[in-house]
C-alpha positions in Angstrom: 70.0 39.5 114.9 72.1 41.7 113.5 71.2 44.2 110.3 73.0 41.8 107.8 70.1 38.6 109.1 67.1 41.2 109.5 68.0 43.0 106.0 68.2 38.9 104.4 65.4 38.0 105.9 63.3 41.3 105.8 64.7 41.6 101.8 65.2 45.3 102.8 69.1 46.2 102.1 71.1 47.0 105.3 71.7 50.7 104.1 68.0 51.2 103.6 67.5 50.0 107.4 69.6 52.5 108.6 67.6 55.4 105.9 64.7 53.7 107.7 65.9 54.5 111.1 67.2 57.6 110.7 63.8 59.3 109.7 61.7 57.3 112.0 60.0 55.0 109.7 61.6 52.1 112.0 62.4 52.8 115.6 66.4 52.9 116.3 67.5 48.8 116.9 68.8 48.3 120.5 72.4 48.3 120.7 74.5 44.8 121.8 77.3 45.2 124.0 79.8 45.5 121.2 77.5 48.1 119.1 75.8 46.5 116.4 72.3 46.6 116.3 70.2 44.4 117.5 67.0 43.4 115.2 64.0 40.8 116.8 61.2 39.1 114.7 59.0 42.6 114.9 61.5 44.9 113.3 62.1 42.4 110.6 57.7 42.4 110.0 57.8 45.9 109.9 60.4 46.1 107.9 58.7 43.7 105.2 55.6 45.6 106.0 57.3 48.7 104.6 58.9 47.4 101.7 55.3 46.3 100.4 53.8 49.6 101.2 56.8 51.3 99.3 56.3 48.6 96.2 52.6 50.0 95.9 54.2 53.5 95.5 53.4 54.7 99.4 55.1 57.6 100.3 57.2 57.6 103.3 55.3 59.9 104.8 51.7 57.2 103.9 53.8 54.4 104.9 54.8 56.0 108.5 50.6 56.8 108.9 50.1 53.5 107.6 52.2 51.8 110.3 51.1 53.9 112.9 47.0 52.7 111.7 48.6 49.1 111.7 49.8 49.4 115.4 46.3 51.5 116.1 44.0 48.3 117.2 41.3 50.7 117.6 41.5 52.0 114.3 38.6 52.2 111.9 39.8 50.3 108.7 37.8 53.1 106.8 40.7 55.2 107.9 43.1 53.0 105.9 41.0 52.8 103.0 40.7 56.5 102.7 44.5 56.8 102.6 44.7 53.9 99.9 42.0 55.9 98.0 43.7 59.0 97.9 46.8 57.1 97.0 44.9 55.8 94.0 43.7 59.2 92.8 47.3 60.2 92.7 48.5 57.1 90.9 45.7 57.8 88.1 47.0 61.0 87.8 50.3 60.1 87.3 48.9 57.7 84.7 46.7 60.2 83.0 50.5 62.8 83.0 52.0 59.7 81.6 49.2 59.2 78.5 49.8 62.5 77.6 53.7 62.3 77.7 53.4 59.1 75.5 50.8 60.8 73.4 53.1 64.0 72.6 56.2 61.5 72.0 54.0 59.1 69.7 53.2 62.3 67.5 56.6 63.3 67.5 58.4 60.4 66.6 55.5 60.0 64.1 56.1 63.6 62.3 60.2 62.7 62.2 60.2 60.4 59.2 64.3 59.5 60.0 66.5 59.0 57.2 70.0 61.3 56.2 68.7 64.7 56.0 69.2 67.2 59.2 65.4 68.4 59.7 64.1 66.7 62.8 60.5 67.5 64.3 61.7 65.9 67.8 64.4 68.4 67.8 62.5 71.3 66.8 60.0 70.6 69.3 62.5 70.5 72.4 64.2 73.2 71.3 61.5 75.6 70.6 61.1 78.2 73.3 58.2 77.5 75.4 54.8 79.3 74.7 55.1 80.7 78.2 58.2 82.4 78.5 58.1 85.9 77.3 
């Protein structure tokens, strides 16, 4: 099928195929006669495959070990926990760098009481220089 079917069926746009492709994260489609690209059943699984690893926030570089523990039948599926736990840690930071950022904004917004006159905490704040430049 060509990229158009595999991408509708797949749900992956056709440019993102060819991103896909052109790091190695999906192995270069065979080439018809008249040069499109030629996609089977398998390309299109892996294709969803990687779309749901990306949608849980997988890097490209976890998704290509994930695929490469997917095709591994002789793979310990502690191996593929591990890499989903380390994922996690950094998704809880992220979350925890978040908080804060909320937190900080929260007390901002809460110290800037609005209204007509030009004094603005918010302002102040991001425009204060930074306690570790000298």
């Amino acid at each position: 099928m060509k990229i158009g079917e595999a991408a509708k069926r797949s749900g992956v746009p056709a440019k993102t195929i060819r991103y896909y492709e052109d790091i190695g994260l999906l192995p270069a489609a065979d080439r018809r006669g008249n040069g499109y690209r030629d996609y089977g059943p398998r390309e299109v699984e892996t294709l969803r495959f990687i779309s749901r690893a990306r949608g849980l926030g997988f890097s490209v570089k976890e998704v290509a070990d994930l695929i490469a523990l997917w095709h591994d039948r002789d793979r310990a599926a502690a191996d593929v926990r591990a890499l989903a736990q380390r994922h996690l840690v950094e998704i809880d930071q992220r979350l925890a760098e978040l908080q804060q950022l909320r937190s900080t904004l929260t007390r901002l917004i809460d110290q800037c009481h609005g209204g007509a006159h030009p004094d603005c905490p918010i302002l102040d704040t991001l425009s204060a220089p930074h306690p570790c430049n000298h």
